[in-house]
C-alpha positions in Angstrom: -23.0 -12.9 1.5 -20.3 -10.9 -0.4 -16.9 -12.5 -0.9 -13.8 -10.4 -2.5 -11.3 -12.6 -2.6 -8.8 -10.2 -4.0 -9.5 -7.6 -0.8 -9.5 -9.8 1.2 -6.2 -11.4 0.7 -4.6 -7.8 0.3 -5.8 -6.6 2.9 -4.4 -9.5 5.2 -1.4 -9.0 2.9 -1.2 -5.4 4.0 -1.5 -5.7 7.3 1.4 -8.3 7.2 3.4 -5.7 5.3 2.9 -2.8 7.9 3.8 -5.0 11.0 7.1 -6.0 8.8 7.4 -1.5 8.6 6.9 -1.7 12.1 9.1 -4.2 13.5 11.8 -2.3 11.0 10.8 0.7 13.1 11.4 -1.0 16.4 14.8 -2.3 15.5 15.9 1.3 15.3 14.8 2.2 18.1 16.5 -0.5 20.0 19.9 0.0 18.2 19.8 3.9 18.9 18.0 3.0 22.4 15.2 6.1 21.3 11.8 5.2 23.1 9.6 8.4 22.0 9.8 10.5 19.2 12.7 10.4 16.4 15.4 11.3 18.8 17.5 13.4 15.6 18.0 9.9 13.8 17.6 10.5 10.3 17.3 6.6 9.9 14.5 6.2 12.4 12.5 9.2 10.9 13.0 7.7 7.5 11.5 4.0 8.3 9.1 6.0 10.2 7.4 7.8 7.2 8.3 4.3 5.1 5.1 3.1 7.7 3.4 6.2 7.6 3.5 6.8 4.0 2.3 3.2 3.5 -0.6 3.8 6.2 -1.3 6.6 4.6 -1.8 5.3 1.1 -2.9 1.9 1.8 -6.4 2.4 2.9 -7.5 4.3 -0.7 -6.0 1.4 -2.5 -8.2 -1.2 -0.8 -10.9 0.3 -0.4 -10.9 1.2 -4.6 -9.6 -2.3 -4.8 -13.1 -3.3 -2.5 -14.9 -1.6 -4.3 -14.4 -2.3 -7.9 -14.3 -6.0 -7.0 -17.9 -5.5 -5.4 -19.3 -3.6 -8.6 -17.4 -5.8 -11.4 -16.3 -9.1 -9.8 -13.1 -10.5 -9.3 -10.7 -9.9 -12.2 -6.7 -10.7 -13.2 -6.6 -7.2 -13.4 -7.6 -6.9 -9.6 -4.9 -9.6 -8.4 -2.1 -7.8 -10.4 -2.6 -4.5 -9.1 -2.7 -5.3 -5.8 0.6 -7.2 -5.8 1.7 -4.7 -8.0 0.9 -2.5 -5.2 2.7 -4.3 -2.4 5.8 -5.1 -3.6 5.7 -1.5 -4.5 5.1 -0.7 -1.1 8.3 -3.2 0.0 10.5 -1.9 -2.7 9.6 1.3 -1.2 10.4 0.4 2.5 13.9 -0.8 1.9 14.3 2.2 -0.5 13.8 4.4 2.4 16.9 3.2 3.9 19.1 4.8 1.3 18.5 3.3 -1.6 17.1 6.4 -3.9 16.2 4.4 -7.1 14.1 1.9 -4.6 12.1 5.0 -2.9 11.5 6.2 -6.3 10.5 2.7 -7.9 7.9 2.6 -4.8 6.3 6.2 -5.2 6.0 6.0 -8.5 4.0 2.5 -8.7 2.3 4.1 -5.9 1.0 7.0 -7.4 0.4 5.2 -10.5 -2.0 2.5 -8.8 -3.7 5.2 -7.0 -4.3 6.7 -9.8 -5.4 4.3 -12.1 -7.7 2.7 -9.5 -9.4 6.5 -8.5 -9.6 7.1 -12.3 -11.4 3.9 -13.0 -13.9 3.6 -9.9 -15.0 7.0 -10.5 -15.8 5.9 -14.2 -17.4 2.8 -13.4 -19.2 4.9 -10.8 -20.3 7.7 -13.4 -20.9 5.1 -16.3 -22.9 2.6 -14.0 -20.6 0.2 -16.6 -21.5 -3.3 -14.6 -20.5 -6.6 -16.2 -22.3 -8.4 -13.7 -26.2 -7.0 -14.2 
């Protein structure tokens, strides 16, 4: 049996993070009494992409996270990215409230992981470079 630790706990993390996008959503939609749709509220479309954007982005990142762990083992490396990652992905959430710098801050660390992680599966993929055998 295969255990990723570092997956595993981000992906639980994760999935904590986009109820917490959710529920943000949901408050909206209570204040402004909106039950479908964005009704024309620019605030409710904007926590609305803060949870697409995340859902959109978050399955690459643990799946490159799953599988690097799988080929190399679990690594420091691993662990900081992925909390890099998610408070990336929180400091993105609030930033899409208004707070520029914050939505910046969070795309940026965003597209950064993503691309390190692609970068680096796909050359541990091409160089068969395993630690572990």
């Amino acid at each position: 049996m295969f255990f990723l630790p570092v997956t595993l706990t981000s992906a639980g993390a994760a999935a904590l993070l986009n109820l917490w996008l959710a529920i943000r959503v949901i408050q909206i939609r209570h204040a402004e009494r909106i039950l479908t749709g964005d009704g024309g509220s620019p605030r409710l479309l904007a926590r609305m992409r803060a949870q697409m954007n995340f859902v959109e982005y978050t399955p690459f990142v643990l799946i490159l996270i799953g599988l690097i762990e799988l080929a190399q083992g679990t690594s420091l490396y691993l662990w900081v990215v992925a909390a890099v990652y998610l408070l990336g992905r929180v400091v993105h959430g609030i930033g899409m409230d208004g707070w520029r710098r914050g939505r910046e801050i969070g795309a940026g660390i965003t597209f950064l992981i993503v691309a390190g992680l692609g970068l680096y599966a796909a050359w541990l993929g091409y160089t068969g470079a395993n630690p572990l055998h």
